[in-house]
N, C-alpha and C positions, 0 to 999 in steps of 0.2 A: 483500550481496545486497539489492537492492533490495526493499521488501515491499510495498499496498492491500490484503492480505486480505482483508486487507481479510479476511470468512469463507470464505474461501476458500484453497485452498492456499496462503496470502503472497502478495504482490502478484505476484510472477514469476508465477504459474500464471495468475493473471485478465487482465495484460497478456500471456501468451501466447495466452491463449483471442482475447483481441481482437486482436491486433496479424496471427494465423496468417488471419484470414477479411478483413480491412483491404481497403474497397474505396472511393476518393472519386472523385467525380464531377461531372464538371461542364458539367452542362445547359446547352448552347446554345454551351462555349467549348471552345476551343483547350488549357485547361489550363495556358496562360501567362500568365494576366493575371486580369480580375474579371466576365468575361464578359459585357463593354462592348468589349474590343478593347486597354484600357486595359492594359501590362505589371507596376503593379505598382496596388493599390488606392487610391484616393485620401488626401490627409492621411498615407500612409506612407514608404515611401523616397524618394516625390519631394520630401519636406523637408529640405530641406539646411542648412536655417537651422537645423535642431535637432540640440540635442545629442546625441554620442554615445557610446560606451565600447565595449571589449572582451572578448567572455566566451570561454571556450574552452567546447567541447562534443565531444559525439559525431560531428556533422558538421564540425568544424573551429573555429577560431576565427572569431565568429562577430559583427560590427558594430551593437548595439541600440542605442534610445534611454538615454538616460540615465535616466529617466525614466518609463517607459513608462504611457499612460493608458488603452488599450483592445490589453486580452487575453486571445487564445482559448488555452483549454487542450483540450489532447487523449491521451486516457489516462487514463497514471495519473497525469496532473501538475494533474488536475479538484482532487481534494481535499486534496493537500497543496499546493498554492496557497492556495486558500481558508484552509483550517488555519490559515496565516501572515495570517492576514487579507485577503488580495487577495480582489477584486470582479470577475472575469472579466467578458467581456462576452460568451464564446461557451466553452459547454463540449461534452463528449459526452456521453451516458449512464451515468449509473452504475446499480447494484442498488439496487432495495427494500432490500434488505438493510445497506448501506451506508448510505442517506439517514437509514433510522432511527434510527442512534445519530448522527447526526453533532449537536452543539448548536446550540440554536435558530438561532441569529444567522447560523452556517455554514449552513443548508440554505437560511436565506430567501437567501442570498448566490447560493447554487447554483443556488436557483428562476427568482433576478431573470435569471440570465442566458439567453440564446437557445441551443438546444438546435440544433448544427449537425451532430451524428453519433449512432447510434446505439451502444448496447452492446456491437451484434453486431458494428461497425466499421466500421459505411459514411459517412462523410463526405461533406458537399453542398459542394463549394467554392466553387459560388457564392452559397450563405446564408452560408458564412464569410466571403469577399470583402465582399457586401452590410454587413458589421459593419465593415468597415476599421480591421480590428488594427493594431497600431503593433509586436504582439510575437505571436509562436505559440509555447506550449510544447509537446511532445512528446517521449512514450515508450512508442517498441513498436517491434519485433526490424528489425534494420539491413536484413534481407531487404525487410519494406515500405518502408523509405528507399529502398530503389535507385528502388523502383516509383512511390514519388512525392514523395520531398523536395524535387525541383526545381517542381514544382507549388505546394509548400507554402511556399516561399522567394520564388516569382513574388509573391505576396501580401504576405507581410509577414517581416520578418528573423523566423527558425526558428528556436531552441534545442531538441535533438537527447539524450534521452538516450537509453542501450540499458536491454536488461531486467536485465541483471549490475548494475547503479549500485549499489553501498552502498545503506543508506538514507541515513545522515547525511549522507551527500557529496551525494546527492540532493537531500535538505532545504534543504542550507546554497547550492546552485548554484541550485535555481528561489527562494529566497531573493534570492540576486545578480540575476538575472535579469530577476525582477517587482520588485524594488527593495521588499522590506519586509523589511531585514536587523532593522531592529529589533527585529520579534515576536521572529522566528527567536534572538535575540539573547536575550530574556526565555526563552522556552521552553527554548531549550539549556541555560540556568542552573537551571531548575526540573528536567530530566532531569539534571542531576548532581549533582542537591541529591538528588532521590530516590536515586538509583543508592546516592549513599555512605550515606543513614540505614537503607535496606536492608541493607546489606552489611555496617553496623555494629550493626544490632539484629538481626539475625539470624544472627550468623556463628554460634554453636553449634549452629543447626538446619542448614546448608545446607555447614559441613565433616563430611565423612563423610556425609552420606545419598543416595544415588544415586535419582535421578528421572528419570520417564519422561513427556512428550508426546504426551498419542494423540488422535487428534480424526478429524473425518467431514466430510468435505465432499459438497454437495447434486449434487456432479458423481458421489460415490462407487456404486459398484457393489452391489446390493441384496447386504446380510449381510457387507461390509469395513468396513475401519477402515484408518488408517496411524498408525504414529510421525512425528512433526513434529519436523523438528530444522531449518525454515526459519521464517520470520515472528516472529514474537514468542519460542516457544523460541530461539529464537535470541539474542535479547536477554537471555534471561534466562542463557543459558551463557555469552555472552562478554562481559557487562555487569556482571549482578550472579553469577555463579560457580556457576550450578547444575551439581549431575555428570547434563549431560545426553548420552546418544547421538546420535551424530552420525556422517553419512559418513566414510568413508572418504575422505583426501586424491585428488581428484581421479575419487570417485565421484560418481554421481546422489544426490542427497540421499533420505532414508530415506523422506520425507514421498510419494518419487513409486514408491512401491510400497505396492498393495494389501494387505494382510492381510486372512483368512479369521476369522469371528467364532470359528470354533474355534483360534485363536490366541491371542487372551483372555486366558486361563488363564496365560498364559507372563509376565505383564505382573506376577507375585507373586513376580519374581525382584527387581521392585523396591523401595526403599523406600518409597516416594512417588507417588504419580498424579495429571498435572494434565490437566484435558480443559477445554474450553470450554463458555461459558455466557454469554447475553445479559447485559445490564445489570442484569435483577432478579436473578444469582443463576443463571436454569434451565439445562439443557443445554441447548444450539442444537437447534433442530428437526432438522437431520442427524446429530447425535450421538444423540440420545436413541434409536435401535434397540439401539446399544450398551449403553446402562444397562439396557435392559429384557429383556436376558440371561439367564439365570439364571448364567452364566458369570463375568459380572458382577458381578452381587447377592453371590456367593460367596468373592470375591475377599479374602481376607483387611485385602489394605489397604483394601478399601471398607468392609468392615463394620468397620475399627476409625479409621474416620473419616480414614485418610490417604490419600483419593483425592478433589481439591480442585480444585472449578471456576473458571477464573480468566475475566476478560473482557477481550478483546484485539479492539478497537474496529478496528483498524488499525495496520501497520506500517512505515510510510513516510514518516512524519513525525511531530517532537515531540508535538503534540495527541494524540492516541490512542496513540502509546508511552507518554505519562504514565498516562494513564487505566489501563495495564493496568499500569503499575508501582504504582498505587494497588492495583489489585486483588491483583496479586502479595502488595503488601505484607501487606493481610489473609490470605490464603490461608497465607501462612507463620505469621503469628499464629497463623491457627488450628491451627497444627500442635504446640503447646505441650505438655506432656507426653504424646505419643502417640508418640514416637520413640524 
């Protein structure tokens, strides 16, 4: 599964939030062309002289540069692009929330580029035309494809993911894509350098202890909470082997049902609790109605120190799955004789 949480339910919840209101437009054209008249944007498909390759995608196998030098992202494909290095030259909006953990060099990357859609998911195609992509990445739910891939293809060769994408298959395809296997290429080797020193410094704490994911999102319902077993727990169960809770084969994931704060309580059938926490360490602003409980405060494994804030920057790409394997890694640290 695909993850950006980003803070938010893992990346499928924030590209469904965008992907369900998806509206582009395009003042003054036809929606075929770059609203000059023109069918495909200048400097892009009508260069024949330039190289090409084949990528497979969600819309089909699909004809790019080899090379590509000016690309709009749109989604969730803003920051793990970037992540990899790449310099977009047209993205959409992302969160306050998002931009703040992202590291320096990434945000001025993000800044430099021309903002051609909002948050909410409205796209301008003719300020994206105006940029004359050579590449457009995208991903949000195949329902807005039908509504306007052929729009987004009149511009410039489209790569198509849906909201289900793995992450890593994610990662390693807009990789291929924007042409910077490289990074992607160092980053993969530092996530499975982490994954194994994890797995081998901690196997005594993490055979036998059963752990639980609970966290709040700023979309969540006044006085809920859910178990999380998308985004980052998720990495942490089928990466590094945490006994975590998890749907049912071929249910809704657990993470998309509310629980009642007087449910709480029920969470000391666990060994272990991990919730979220920015970079310094605090509970996220959305969590913190939950710690401040008495439900909470009470909690056996809180008051004996094994309920353990982890930071989970993002889940969609190597950059920010390391960060939170960093954090993970402490977070088990700290569980040293308390189990």
């Amino acid at each position: 599964m695909s993850s950006n949480p980003v803070t938010r339910r893992g990346t499928v919840f924030a590209a469904a939030l965008m992907s369900a209101s998806l509206l582009l437009t395009a003042c003054g054209s036809d929606g075929d062309g770059d609203g000059t008249g023109n069918k495909a944007a200048a400097g892009t498909r009508g260069d024949k002289s330039a190289e090409v390759r084949s990528v497979k995608a969600e819309n089909g196998t699909v004809e790019i540069p080899a090379a590509p030098r000016r690309i709009v992202t749109i989604g969730n494909t803003n920051l793990p692009f970037i992540d990899l290095g790449g310099k977009p030259v047209g993205v959409t909006e992302v969160s306050d929330a998002e931009l703040a953990v992202l590291p320096k060099e990434q945000k001025a990357a993000y800044e430099a580029a021309e903002v051609v859609g909002s948050s909410g998911g409205d796209v301008d195609l003719e300020k994206l035309a105006a940029l004359k992509p050579d590449l457009i990445l995208v991903q949000f739910h195949t329902n807005d494809w039908d509504k306007v891939g052929k729009r987004l293809e009149s511009i410039a060769p489209t790569v198509l993911w849906g909201l289900d994408t793995e992450w890593k298959a994610f990662a390693g395809e807009i990789a291929e894509a924007g042409n910077v296997t490289d990074e992607l290429g160092r980053q993969k080797a530092e996530f499975e350098k982490k994954v194994a020193r994890i797995k081998k410094t901690h196997r005594k704490t993490i055979d036998g202890t059963k752990f639980v994911d609970v966290s709040r999102g700023d979309w969540s319902d006044p006085g809920t909470f859910y178990i999380a077993d998308i985004g980052c727990s998720e990495i942490a169960r089928d990466d590094i082997g945490l006994d975590l809770p998890a749907a049912a084969e071929g249910k809704d994931p657990l993470a998309y049902e509310s629980l009642p704060f007087e449910q709480i309580g029920e969470l000391s059938t666990y060994d272990v609790i991990t919730y979220p926490v920015d970079a310094e360490g605090r509970p996220t602003e959305p969590f913190v109605p939950v710690t401040k409980t008495n439900t909470w405060k009470a909690l056996p494994t809180v008051t004996s120190g094994r309920a353990l804030g982890v930071f989970c920057p993002g889940n969609n790409s190597y950059g920010p799955v390391n960060q939170y394997l960093d954090s993970l890694d402490g977070a088990l640290a700290a569980l040293a004789g308390k189990l």
